[in-house]
C-alpha positions as CSV (number, residue, x, y, z in Angstrom):
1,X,44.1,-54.3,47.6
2,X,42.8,-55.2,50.9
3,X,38.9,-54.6,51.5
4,X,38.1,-52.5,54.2
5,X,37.0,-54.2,57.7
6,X,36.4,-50.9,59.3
7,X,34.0,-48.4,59.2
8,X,35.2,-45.5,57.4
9,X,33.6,-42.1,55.6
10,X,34.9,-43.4,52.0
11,X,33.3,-46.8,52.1
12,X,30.2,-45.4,53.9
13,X,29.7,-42.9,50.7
14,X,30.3,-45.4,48.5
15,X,27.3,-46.9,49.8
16,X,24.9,-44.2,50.1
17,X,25.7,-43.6,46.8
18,X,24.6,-46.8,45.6
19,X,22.1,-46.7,47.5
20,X,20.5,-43.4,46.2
21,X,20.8,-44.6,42.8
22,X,18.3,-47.7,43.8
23,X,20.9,-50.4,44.2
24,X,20.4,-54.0,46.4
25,X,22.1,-54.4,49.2
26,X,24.6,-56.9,47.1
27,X,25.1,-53.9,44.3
28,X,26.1,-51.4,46.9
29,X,28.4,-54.0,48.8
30,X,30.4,-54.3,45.2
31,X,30.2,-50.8,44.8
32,X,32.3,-50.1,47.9
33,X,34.3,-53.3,47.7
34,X,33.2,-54.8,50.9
35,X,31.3,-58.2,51.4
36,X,27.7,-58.3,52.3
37,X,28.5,-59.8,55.7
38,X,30.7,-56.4,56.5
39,X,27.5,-54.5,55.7
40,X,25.5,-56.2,58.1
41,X,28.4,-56.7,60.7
42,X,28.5,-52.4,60.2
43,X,25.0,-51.8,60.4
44,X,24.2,-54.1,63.3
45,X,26.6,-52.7,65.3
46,X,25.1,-48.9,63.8
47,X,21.3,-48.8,64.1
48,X,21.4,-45.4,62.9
49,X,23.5,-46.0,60.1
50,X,21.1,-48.7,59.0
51,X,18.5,-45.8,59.4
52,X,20.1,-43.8,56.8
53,X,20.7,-46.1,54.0
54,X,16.9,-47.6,54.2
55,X,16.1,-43.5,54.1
56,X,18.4,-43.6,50.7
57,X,17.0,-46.6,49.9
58,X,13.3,-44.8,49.1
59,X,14.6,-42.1,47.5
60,X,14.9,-43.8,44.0
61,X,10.7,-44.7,44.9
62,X,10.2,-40.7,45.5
63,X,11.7,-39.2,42.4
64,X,9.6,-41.9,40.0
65,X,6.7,-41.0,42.0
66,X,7.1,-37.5,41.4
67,X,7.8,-38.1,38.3
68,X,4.9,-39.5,37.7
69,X,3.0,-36.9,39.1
């Protein structure tokens, strides 16, 4: 199977979900079967996607903190 070149919801949830769950850049590229230069090709060309997954990104951070506290 191909991986994907374009920008599409599937890949893009993928991602987020990887991303939620405190994954590197590399973990979430493998989760969604794209290569790390696709990711930044995608979010270079999407500001605002690159918005949202540092915003997923911190939430792995929140929940220990609350955790903690």
């Amino acid at each position: 199977m191909a991986r994907p070149t374009k920008l599409d919801k599937v890949t893009v949830k993928k991602l987020e979900e990887a991303f939620v769950l405190g994954c590197t850049v590399e973990e979430a590229c493998f989760n969604a079967d794209i290569s790390k230069q696709t990711y930044y090709n995608w979010t270079e060309e999407n500001p605002e996607l690159l918005d949202r997954f540092d915003q997923l990104k911190q939430s792995p951070i929140l929940k220990a903190r609350k955790t903690i506290v």
